[in-house]
C-alpha positions in Angstrom: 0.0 0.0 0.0 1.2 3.7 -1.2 -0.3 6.9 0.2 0.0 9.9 -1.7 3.2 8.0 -3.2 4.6 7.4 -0.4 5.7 4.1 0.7 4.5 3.1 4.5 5.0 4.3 7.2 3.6 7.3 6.4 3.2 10.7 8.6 -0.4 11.8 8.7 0.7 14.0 11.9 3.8 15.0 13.3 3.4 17.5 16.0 6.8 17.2 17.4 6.2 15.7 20.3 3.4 13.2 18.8 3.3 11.6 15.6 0.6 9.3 13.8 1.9 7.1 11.0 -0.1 4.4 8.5 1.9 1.5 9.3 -0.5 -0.9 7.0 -3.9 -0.8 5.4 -6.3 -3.6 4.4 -9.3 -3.2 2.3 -11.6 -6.1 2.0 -14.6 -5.6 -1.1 -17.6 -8.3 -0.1 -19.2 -10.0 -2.3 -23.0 -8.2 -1.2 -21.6 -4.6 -2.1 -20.1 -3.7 1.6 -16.2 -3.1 2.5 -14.0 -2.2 5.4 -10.9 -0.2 5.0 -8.9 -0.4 8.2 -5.7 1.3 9.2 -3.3 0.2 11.7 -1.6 3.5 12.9 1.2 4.0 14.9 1.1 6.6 17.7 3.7 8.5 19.5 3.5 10.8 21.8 6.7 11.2 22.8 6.6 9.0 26.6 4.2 6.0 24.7 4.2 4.5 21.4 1.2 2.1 20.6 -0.8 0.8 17.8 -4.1 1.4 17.2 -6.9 0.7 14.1 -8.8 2.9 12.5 -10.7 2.6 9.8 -14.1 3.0 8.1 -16.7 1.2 6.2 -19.9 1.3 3.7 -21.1 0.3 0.5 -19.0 -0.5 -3.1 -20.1 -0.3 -6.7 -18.0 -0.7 -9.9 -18.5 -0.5 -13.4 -15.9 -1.3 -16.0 -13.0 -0.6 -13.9 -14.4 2.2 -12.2 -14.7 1.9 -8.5 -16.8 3.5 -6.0 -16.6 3.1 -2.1 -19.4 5.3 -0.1 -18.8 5.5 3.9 -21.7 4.1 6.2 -20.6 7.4 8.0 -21.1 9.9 5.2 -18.1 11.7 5.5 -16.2 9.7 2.7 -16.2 8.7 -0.2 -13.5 7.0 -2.7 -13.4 6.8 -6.5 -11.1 5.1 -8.0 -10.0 2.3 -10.9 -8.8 -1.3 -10.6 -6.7 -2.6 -12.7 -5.2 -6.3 -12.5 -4.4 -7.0 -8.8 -4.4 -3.0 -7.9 -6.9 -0.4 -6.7 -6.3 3.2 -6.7 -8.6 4.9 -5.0 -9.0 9.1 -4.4 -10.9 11.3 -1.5 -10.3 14.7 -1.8 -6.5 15.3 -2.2 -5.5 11.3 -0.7 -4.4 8.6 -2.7 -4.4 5.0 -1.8 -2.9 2.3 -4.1 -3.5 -1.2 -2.7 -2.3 -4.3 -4.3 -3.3 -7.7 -4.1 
């Protein structure tokens, strides 16, 4: 998995004293139109370091090799295009590409 390019870890915060990295990402496309795209993130602030998941979930569609993921929460949304065993996905200004 790439974000934005970037191979992982990658800084989605760095405060100084407390940083939040993607350490790995999973996303899992069902077979009756729901997925779950989880996180694990790493989190430092600067006396503990532990790893937590985040993540989110909804409803898939595709056509051709367009790809569309809609969150349950309504506050995301993904397009993207598959090609062979990799998905690249866009929301807003973020790019995920997640191979097989």
């Amino acid at each position: 998995m790439t974000v934005d390019a970037h191979t992982l870890p990658f800084t989605v915060v760095d405060l100084g004293t407390y940083k939040a990295q993607i350490v790995s990402g999973v996303l899992a496309l069902d077979s009756n139109a729901t997925y779950s795209l989880k996180f694990d993130v790493s989190l430092d602030d600067g006396v503990k370091l532990r790893t937590v998941t985040d993540g989110d979930a909804g409803r898939w569609s595709a056509s051709g090799n367009a790809i569309n993921l809609a969150s349950a929460r309504d506050t995301i949304s993904w397009t993207g295009m598959v090609s062979g065993n990799v998905i690249t996905l866009q929301s807003g200004t973020r790019v995920l590409v997640l191979r097989k």
